[in-house]
N, C-alpha and C positions, 0 to 999 in steps of 0.2 A: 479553431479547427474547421467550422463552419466555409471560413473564406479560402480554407485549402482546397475545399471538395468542389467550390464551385468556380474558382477561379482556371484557367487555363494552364494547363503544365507548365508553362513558358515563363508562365511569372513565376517565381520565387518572394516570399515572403521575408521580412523583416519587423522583428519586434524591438523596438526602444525602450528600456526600461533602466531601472535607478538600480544601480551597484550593489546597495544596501539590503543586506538580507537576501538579496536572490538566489532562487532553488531551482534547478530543472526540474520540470513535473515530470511525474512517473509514467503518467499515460502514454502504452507501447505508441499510441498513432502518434505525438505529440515527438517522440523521440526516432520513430523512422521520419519525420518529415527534416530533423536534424542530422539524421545521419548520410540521408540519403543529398544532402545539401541547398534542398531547399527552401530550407530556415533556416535564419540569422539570426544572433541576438546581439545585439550592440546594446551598448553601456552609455546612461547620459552621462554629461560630464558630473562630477561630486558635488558641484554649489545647484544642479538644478532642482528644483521642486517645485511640481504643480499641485496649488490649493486651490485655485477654482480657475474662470475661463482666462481672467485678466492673466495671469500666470500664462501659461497657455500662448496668449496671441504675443506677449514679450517675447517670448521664446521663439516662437516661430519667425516674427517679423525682426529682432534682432538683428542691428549691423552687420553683427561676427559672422552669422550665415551658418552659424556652425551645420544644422541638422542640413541645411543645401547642399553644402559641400561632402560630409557625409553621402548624400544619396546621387552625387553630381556623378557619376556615372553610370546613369540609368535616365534614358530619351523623357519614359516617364514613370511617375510612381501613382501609387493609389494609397489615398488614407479614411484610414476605417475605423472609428471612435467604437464604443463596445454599444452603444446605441443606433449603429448602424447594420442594414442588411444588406442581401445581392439575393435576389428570387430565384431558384433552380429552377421556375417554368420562365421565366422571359427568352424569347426567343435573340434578343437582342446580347451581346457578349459585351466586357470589358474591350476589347481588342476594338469593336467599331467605335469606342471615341478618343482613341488614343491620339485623333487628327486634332485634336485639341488642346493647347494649354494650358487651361485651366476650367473645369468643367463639374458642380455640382449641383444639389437642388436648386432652383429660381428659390431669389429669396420673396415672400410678397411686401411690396414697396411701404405696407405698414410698419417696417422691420426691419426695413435698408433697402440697398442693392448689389447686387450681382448673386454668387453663390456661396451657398453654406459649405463650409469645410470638411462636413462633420463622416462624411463621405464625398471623396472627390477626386480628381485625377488632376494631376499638377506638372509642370515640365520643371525638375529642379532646377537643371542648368540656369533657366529665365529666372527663376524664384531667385536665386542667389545673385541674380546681378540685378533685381530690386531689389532687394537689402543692402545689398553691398553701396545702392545708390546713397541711403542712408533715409532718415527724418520721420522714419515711424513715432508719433509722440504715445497717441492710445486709442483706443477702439478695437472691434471685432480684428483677428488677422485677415481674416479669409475677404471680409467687404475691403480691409484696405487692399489688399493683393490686387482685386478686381477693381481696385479705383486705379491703383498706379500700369496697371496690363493698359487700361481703358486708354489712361493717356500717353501711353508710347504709343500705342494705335494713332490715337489723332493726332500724336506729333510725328507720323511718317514711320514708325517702325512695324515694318507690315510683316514681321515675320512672328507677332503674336496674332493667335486664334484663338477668339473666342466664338463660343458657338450663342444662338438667339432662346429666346425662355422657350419656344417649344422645342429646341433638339435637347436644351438640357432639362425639362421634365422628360423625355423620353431616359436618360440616363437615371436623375433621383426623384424622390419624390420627400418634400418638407412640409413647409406652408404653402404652397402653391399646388392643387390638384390637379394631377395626370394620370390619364389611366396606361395599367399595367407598367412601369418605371421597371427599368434594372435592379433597382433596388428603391430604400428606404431612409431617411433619417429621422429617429423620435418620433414615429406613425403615433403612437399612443400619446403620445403629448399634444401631437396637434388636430385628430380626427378621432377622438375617442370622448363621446359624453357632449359633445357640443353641435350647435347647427350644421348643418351638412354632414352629420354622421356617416363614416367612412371606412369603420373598423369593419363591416362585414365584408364588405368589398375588396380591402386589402387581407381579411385573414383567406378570402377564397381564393384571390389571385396568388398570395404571398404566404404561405401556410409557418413559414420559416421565421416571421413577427411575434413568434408566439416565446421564441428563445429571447426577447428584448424586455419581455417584462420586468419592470421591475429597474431596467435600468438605463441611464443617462449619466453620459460623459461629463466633465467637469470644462 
């Protein structure tokens, strides 16, 4: 509900969820945002299940493309793990990074490169024709995404953008510190308790970190 309030009218949300046992929640805001057609809920297919991240990047990096072609009519999407936020004071919108293909926190190079997925802005159309290219074997999805963008770039396809690590801390904020970000992924995993303590500075910027307790995406 969070990302209803603070997203832009313009976007419409979508929820992915397993067939199995699912309920509409009773909450009246939960069901005007369904009625009014702003919410979707699409059905994964029956064989999917995610038990932790490995799960996860299969699914996403996938030949079959299934979830790309699902969202393949939409310029671009935003994806938002339950361990991620969007700040109601940044002055900064979804809408100014939408000139980009693929855009989320800097990862810090202790940890890989490019962007964390866990909050992030994607161009499916592109996404589904590196899958469809094929040869994902294993690894994170999101660093591989940003390995194969990187090299359609240097191999002459200028119609991928990505943006440099300070436009994308201005958008999230992970392992790599920026001040004031769009939003968050896992502040409390990685600036809570340890050297360069961060949590006061993000609860005063970011008061909305306070609904993350407690939780991390799989």
């Amino acid at each position: 509900m969070h990302f209803s309030s603070v997203l832009p009218t313009h976007w419409s949300l979508v929820i992915f969820t397993s067939p199995n046992n699912f309920t509409v929640p009773q909450s009246p805001a939960f069901r005007n945002l369904l009625s009014s057609r702003r919410l979707d809920i699409r059905f994964l297919p029956k064989n999917v299940t995610f038990t932790n991240s490995v799960s996860v990047s299969r699914f996403l990096a996938s030949s079959n493309g299934w979830l790309w072609n699902e969202l393949a009519d939409a310029e671009r999407v935003l994806f938002f793990q339950l361990d991620s936020i969007i700040c109601a004071n940044s002055i900064a919108t979804i809408d100014d990074f939408v000139k980009w293909d693929y855009v989320g926190a800097p990862i810090n190079s202790t940890y890989g490169e490019g962007y964390n997925g866990g909050l992030s802005i994607r161009n499916p159309r592109l996404f589904l024709e590196v899958v469809r290219a094929g040869n994902y074997t294993r690894g994170f999805e999101d660093q591989w995404f940003y390995k194969k963008l990187k090299e359609r770039r240097a191999q002459g396809d200028y119609r991928v953008r990505l943006p440099g690590v300070e436009e994308a801390k201005r958008f999230a904020v992970e392992t790599l510190w920026g001040d004031r970000p769009l939003g968050y992924h896992q502040p409390q995993r990685w600036w809570k308790g340890k050297a360069g303590e961060r949590m006061g500075e993000i609860e005063e910027w970011c008061p909305e970190v306070g609904m993350l307790i407690g939780r991390r995406a799989k």
